[in-house]
SERO-4910 file (N, C-alpha, C, O; in steps of 0.05 Angstrom, whole numbers):
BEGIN
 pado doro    nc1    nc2    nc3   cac1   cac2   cac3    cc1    cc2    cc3    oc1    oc2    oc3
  Unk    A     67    -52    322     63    -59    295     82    -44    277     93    -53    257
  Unk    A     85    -16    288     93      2    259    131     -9    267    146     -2    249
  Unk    A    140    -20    282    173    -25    276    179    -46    282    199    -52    296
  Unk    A    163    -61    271    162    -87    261    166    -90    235    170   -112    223
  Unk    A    164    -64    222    151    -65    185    175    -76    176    187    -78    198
  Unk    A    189    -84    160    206    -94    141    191    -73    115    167    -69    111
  Unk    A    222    -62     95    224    -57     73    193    -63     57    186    -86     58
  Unk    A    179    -48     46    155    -55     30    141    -75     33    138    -94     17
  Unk    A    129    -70     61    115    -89     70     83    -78     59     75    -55     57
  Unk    A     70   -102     52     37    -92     47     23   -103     71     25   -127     76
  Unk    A     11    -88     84     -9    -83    108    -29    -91    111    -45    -72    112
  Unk    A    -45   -118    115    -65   -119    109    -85   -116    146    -81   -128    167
  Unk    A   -111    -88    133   -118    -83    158   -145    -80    152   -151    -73    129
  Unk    A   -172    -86    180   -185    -95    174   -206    -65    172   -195    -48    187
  Unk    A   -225    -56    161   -243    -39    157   -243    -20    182   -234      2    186
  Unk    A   -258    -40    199   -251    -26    225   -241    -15    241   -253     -4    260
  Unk    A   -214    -15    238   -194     -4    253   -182     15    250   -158     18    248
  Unk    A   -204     36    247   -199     71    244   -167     71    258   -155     87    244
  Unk    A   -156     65    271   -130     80    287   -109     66    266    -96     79    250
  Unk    A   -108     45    266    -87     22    244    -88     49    221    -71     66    217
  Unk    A   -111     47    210   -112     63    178   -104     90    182    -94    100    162
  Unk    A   -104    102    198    -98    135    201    -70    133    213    -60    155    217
  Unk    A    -55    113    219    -35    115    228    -13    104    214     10    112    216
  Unk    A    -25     81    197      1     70    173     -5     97    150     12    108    136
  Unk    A    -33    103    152    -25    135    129    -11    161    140     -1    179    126
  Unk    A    -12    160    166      4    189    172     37    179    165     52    196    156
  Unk    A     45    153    171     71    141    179     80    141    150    104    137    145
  Unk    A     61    144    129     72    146    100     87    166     96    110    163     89
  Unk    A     73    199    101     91    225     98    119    229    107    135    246     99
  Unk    A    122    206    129    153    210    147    181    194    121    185    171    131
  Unk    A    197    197    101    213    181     86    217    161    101    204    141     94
  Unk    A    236    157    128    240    120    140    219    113    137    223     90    129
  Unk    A    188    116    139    171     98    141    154     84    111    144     62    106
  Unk    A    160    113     94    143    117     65    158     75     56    146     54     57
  Unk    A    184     79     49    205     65     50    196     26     58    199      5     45
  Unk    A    183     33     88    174      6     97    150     -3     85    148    -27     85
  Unk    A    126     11     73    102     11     79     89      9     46     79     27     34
  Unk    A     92    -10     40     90     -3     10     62      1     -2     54     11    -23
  Unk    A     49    -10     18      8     -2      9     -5    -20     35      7    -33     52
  Unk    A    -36    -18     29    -47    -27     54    -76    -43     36    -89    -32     19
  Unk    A    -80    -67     43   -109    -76     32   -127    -68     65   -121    -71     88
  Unk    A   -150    -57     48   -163    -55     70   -192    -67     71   -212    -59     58
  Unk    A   -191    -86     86   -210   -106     86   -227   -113     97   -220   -113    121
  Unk    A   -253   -121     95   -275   -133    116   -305   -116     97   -302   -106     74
  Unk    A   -330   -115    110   -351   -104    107   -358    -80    114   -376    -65    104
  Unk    A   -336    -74    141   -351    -46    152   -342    -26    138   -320    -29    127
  Unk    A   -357      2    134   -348     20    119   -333     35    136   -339     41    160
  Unk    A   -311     42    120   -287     64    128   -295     89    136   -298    103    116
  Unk    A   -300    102    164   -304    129    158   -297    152    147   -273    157    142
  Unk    A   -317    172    140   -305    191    127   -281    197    127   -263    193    110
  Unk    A   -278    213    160   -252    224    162   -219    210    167   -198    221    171
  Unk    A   -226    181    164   -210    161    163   -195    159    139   -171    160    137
  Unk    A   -217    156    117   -219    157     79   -210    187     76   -196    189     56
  Unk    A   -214    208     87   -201    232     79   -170    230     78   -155    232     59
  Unk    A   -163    224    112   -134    222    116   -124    200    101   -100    201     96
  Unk    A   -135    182     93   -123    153     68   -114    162     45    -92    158     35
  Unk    A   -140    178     34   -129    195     16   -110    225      7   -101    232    -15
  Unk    A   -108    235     34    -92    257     35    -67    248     32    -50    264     22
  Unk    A    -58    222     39    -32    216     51    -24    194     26     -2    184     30
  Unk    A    -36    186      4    -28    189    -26    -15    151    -17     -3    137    -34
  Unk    A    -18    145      0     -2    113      3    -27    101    -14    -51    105    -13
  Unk    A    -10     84    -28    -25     64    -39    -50     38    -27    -40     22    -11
  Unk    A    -71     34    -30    -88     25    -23   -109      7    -41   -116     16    -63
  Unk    A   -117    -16    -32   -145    -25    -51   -160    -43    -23   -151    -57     -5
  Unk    A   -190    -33    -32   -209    -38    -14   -223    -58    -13   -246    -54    -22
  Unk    A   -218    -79     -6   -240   -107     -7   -259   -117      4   -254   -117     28
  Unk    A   -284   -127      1   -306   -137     18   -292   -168     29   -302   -178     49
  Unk    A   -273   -180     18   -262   -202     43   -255   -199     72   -252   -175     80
  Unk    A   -251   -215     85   -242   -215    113   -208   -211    115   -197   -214     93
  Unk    A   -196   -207    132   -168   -204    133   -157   -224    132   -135   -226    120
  Unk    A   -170   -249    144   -153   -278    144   -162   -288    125   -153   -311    122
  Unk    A   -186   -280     97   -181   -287     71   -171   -278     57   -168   -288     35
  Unk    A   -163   -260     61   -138   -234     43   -108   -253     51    -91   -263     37
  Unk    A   -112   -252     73    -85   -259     78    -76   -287     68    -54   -287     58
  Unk    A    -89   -308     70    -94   -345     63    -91   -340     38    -77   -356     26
  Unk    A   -102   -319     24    -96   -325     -3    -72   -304    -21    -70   -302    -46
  Unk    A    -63   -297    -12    -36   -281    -16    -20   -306      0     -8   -319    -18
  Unk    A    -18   -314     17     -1   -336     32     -7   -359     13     12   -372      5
  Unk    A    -25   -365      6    -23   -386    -21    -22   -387    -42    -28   -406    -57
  Unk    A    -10   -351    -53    -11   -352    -78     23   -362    -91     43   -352    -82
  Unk    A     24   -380   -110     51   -391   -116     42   -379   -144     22   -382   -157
  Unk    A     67   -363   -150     77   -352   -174     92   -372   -185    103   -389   -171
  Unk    A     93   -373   -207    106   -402   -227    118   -380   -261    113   -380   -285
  Unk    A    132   -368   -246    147   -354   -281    180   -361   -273    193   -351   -254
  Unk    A    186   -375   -286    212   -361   -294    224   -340   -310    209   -325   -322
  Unk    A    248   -338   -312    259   -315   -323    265   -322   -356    274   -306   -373
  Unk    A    257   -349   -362    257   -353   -394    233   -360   -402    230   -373   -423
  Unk    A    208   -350   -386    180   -358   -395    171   -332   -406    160   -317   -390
  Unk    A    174   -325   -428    172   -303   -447    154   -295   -459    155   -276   -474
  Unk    A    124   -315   -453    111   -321   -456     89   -307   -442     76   -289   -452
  Unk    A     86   -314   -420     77   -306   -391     88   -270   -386     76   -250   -380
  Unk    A    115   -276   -392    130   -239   -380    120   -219   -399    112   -198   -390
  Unk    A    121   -225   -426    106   -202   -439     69   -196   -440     57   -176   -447
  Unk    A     59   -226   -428     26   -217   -423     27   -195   -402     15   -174   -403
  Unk    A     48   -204   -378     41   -190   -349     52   -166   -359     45   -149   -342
  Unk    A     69   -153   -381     89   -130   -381     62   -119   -403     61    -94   -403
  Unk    A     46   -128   -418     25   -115   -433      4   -104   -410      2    -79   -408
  Unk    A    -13   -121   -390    -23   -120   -377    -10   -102   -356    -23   -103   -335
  Unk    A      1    -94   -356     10    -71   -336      9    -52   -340     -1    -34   -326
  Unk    A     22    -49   -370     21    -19   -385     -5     -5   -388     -9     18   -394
  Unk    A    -28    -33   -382    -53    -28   -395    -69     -9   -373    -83     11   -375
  Unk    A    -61    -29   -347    -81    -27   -324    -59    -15   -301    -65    -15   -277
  Unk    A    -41     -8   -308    -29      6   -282    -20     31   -287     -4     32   -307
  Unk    A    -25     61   -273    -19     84   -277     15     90   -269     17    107   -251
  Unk    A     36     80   -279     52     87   -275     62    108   -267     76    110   -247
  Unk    A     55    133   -285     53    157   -280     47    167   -256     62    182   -244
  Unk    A     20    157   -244     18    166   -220     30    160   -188     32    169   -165
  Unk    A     38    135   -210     61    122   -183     81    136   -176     89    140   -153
  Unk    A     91    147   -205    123    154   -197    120    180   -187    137    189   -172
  Unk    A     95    197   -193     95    221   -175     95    223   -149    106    242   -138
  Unk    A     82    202   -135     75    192    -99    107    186    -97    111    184    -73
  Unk    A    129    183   -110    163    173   -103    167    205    -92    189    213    -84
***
């Protein structure tokens, strides 16, 4: 799995699979890998163990946690069609408000 990754790839892996999650987060601390691995959805019902969620969080890679299944995470990222162009000015300053609003930039650029 892990050198297979392409450039900022997002990971989608399923709840369960304590070894997947402790291992795309250790593979974050290494620069060639930080590089490939751009975040991970982590998905399904079962809860993440503690010491799984410790090392997730120690290792500062980006993450969001969903009650979907992996093949509905994935079906719907695979069917999502973006429709902006670069003169829809319209659309680019909602999404460039909405970012500023709801995304911690700051904390991003510290995890660089």
């Amino acid at each position: 799995m892990i050198d297979g990754l392409e450039d900022s790839t997002l990971l989608i892996v399923t709840s369960s699979r304590d070894e997947l999650l402790v291992t795309a987060s250790s593979l974050h601390h290494i620069p060639e890998f930080r590089k490939r691995l751009a975040g991970m959805v982590i998905a399904g019902h079962v809860p993440v163990s503690d010491i799984t969620q410790r090392i997730i969080d120690d290792s500062n890679i980006p993450y969001i946690r969903i009650e979907e299944t992996s093949s509905e995470v994935f079906y719907r990222l695979r069917e999502h069609v973006s429709k902006i162009g670069p003169d829809d000015r319209e659309k680019i300053e909602l999404i460039n408000s909405m970012a500023a609003r709801y995304i911690d930039f700051e904390a991003i650029d510290s995890m660089l």
